[in-house]
C-alpha positions in Angstrom: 0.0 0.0 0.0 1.2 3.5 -1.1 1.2 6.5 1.4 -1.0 9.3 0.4 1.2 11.5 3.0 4.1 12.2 0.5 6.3 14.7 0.1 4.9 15.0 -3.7 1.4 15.1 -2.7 2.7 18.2 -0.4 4.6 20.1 -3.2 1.5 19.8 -5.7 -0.4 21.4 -2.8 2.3 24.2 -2.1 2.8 25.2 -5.3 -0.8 25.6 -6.0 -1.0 28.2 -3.1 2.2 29.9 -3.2 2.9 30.2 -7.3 -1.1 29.9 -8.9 -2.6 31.7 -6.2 0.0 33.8 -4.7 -0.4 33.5 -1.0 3.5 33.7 0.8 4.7 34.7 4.4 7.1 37.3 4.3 10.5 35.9 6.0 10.9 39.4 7.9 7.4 39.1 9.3 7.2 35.7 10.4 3.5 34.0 10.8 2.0 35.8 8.4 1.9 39.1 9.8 3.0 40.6 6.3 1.4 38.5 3.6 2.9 38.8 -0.2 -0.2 38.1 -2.3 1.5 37.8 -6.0 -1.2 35.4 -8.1 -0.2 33.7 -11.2 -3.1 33.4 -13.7 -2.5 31.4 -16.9 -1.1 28.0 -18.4 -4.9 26.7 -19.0 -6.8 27.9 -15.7 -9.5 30.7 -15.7 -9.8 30.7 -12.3 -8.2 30.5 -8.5 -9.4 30.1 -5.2 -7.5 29.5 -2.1 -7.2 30.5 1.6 -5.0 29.9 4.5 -5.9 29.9 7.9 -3.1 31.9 9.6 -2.4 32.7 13.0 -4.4 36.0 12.5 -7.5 35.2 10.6 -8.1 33.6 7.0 -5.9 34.7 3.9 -8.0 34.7 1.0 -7.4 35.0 -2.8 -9.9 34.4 -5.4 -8.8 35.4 -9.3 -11.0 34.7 -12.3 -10.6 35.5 -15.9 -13.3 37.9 -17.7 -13.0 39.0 -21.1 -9.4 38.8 -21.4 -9.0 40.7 -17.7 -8.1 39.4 -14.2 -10.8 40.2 -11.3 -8.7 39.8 -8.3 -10.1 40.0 -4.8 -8.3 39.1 -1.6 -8.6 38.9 2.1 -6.2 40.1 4.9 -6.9 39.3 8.1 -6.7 41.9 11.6 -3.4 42.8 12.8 -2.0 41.9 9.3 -0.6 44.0 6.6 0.0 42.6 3.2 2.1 44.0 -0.1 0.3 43.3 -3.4 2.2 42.3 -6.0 1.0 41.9 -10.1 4.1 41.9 -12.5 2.6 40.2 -15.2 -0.1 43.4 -14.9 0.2 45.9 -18.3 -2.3 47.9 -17.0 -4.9 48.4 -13.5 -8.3 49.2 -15.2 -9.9 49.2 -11.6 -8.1 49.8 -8.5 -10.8 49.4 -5.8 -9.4 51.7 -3.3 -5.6 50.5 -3.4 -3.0 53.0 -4.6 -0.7 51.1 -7.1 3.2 52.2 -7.6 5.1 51.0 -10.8 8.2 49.2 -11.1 10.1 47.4 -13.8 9.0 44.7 -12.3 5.3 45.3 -12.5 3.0 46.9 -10.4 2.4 46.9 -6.4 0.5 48.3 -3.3 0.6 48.1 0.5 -2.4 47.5 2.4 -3.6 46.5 5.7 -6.4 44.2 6.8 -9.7 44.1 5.0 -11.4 43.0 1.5 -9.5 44.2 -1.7 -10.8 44.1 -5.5 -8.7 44.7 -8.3 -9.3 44.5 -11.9 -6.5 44.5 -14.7 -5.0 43.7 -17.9 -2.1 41.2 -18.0 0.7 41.6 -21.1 -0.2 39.2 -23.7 2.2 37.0 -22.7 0.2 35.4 -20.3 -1.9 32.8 -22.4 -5.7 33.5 -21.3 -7.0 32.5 -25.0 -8.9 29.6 -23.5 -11.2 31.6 -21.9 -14.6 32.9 -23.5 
């Protein structure tokens, strides 16, 4: 009989939360008191839900793809701050209330607890033709 508790089981799992949906501690603010949310959309999927239950409260990301655009909302818990992070983003076509900074490395904001929606285009790079 074969172990369902393996290691690659685990590293599907991770990989799924900390690359697709872009949940990740931030090493300087250990248990979770900073969260990096940096979601990767693409590679065949038109949609991504996940959450974590941290010390502080749920983390939540939910992503979906609508006419050729990312809706992004998120979750950050009380007492928790979080850094936003989209560098496959060409342009924000609805910032909710987050103020966005660019970078060559894409676009980013700060914010602390509460419910966030963002809307935005990604650079065409990132295959989304399967979607309606």
């Amino acid at each position: 009989m074969n172990s369902f508790n393996h290691y690659a089981y685990g590293a599907v799992g991770e990989w799924l939360y900390r690359t697709v949906a872009g949940i990740e501690a931030d090493e300087n603010a250990p248990g979770f008191k900073h969260v990096v949310i940096s979601p990767l959309p693409g590679g065949g999927l038109s949609w991504m839900k996940a959450s974590y239950e941290s010390i502080y409260g749920e983390i939540a990301v939910h992503w979906k793809v609508v006419n050729g655009r990312i809706a992004l909302s998120f979750r950050i818990p009380a007492n928790t701050t979080a850094t936003l992070n989209l560098p496959f983003a060409k342009a924000i076509v609805d910032a909710g209330k987050l103020i966005f900074s660019s970078s060559n490395s894409g676009w980013s904001a700060d914010c602390g607890s509460g419910e966030y929606c963002v809307e935005y285009l990604p650079y065409e790079s990132v295959d989304l033709t399967y979607v309606d």
